[in-house]
C-alpha positions in Angstrom: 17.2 3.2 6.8 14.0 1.5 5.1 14.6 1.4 0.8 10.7 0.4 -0.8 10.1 -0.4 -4.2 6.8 -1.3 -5.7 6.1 -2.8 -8.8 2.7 -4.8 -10.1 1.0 -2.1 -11.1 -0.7 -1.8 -14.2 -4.1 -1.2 -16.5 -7.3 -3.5 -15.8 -10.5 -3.1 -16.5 -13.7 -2.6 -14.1 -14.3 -5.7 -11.7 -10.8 -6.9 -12.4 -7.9 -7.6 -10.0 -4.4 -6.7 -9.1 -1.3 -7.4 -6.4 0.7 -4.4 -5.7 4.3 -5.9 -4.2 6.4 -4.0 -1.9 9.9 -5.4 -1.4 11.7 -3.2 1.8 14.9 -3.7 2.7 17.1 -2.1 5.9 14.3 -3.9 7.8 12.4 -6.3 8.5 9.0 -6.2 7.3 7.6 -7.9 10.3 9.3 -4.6 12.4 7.8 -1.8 10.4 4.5 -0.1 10.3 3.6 0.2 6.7 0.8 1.8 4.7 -0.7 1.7 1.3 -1.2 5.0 -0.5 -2.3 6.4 -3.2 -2.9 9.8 -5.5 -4.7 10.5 -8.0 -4.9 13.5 -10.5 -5.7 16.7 -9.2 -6.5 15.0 -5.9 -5.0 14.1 -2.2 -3.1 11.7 -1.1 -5.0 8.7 0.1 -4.4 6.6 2.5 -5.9 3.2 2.1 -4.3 0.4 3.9 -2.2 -0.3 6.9 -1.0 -3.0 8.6 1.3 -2.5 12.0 4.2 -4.7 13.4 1.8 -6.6 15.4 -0.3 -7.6 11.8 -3.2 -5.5 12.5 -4.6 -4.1 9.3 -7.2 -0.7 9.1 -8.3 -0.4 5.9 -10.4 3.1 4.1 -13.8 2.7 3.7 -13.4 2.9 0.2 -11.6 -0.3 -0.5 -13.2 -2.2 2.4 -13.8 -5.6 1.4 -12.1 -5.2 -2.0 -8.6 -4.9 -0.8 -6.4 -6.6 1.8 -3.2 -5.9 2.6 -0.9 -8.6 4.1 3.0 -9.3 4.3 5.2 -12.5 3.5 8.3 -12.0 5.7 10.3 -14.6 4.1 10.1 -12.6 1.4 10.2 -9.7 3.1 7.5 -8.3 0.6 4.6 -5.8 1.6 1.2 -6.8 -0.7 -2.1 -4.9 -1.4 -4.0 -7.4 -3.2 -7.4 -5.6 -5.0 -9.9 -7.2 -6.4 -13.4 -5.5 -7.8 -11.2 -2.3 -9.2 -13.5 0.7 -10.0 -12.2 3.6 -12.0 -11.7 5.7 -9.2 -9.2 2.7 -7.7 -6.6 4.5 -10.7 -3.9 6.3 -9.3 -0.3 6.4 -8.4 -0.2 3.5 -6.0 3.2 4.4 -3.0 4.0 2.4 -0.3 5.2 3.8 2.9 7.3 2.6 6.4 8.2 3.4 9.5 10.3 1.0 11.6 9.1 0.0 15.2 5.6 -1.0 16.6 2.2 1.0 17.9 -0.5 2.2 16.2 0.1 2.5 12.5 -1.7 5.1 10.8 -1.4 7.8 7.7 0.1 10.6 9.9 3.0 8.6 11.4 3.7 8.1 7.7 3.1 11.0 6.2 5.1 12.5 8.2 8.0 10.3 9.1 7.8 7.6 6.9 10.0 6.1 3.9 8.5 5.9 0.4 8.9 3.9 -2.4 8.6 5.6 -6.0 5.0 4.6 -6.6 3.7 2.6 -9.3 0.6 3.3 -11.6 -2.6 1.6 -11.4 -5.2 2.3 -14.2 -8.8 0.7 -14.3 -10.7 1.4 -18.0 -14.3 0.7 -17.8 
């Protein structure tokens, strides 16, 4: 079973930058498909990063070019590094995994994936 936990959130202002960490353990991070999420108030869940066994990476258009996600398997650590954070980048920032390879993408998540507890990002302009 795959255990998350994020932490490096936190409260920025506009144009500033921030490295979300997920460490997993049960797995390897180099065996998982795992996805960067995030919800705001009173809206959906968003998915806005991925990046499969294989270390292919899809990202939303609405951090393209602003985010990257990327892993360190020594460390066995999922990253979302942000840079150029807009307002609408706040939220409750979750990571998600699901073990084995193919395509990795927010439904195989959604629906059978394991999530961390989320951690808040804020960006004040």
């Amino acid at each position: 079973q795959v255990q998350l936990e994020e932490s490096g959130g936190g409260s920025v202002q506009v144009g500033g930058s921030l490295r979300l960490s997920c460490g997993a353990s049960g797995y390897t991070v180099s065996s998982l498909c795992m996805g960067w999420f995030r919800q705001a108030s009173g809206k959906e869940r968003e998915g806005v990063a991925f990046i499969d066994s294989d270390g292919y990476t899809t990202y939303s258009d609405s951090v393209q070019g602003r985010f990257t996600i990327s892993r360190d398997n020594a460390k066995n650590t999922l990253y979302l590094q942000m840079n150029s954070l807009k307002p609408e980048d706040t939220g409750m920032y979750y990571c998600a995994a699901d073990p084995g390879g193919g395509y990795c993408h927010y439904r195989r998540l959604t629906q059978r994936g394991a999530w961390g507890q989320g951690t808040q990002v804020t960006v004040s302009s």
